[in-house]
N, C-alpha and C positions, 0 to 999 in steps of 0.2 A: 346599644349602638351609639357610636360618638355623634355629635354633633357638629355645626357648624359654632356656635358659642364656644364647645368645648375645645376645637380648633384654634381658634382666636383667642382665647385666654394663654393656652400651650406655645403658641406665638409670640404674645405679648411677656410672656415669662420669660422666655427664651431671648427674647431681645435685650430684654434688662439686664440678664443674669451674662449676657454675652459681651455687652459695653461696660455692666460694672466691674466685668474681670479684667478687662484689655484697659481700663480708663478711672480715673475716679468715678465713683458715685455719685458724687456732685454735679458730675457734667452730664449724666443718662438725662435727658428730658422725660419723665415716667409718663406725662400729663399728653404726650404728642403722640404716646401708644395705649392710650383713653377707646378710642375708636376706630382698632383695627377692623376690617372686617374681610370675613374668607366666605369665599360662593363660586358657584358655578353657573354657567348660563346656555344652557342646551340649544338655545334658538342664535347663539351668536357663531358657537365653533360646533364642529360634531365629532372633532378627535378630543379624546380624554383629559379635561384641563381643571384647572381651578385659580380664581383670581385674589389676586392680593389686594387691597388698597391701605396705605400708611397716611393718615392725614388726607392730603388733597392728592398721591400719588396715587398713579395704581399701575397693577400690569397682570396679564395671564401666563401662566407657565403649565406646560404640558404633565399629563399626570403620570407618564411612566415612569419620563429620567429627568424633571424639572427645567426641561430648559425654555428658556421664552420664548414666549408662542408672539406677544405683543405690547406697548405699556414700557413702563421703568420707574425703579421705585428710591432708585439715586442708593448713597449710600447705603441702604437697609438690604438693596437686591441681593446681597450676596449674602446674608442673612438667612434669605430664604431657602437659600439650596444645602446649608448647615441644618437647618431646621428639619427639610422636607427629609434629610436622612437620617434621623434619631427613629430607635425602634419604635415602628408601630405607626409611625404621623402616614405614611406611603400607605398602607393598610387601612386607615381610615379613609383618608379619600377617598380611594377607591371605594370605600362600601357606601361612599354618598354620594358619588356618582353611579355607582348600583342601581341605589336606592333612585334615584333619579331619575335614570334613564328608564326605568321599569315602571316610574309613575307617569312617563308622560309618552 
């Protein structure tokens, strides 16, 4: 079962590998995608979601078709929705909000 770490690393790869293609390398700040973090929080929404936070950004987006639920993550948002459609990332959340909804 994936993780939410596992998440977040898949995230932070992808954003590097996505600015150092569009831009030099030079310009990717690697150090401001240090502590991305991905979760979900069942006592705030109760449709299917998972939140992003980038540095001091953050935002929720819905878990079927990504689109925001609330939040904004400035340039990087649209990042997210490239991201959230590469095989298998969709299939993961969902199995930890699964998992989640079933533990609580």
């Amino acid at each position: 079962m994936a993780t939410f770490k596992d998440l977040e690393d898949s995230f932070k790869n992808f954003l590097i590998q996505e600015q150092s293609d569009a831009h030099s390398s030079r310009n990717v700040s690697v150090a401001k995608y240090n502590n991305i973090k991905i979760w979900m929080d069942l006592s705030k929404y109760t449709q299917p979601h998972f939140f992003v936070r980038i540095s001091i950004s953050e935002a929720v987006f819905a878990l079927n078709d990504c689109t925001k639920i609330n939040g904004g993550l400035g340039y990087e948002e649209r990042f997210v929705s490239k991201w959230f459609g590469r095989m298998g990332i969709k299939d993961k959340l969902t199995e930890l909000w699964n998992s989640a909804e079933k533990d609580n």
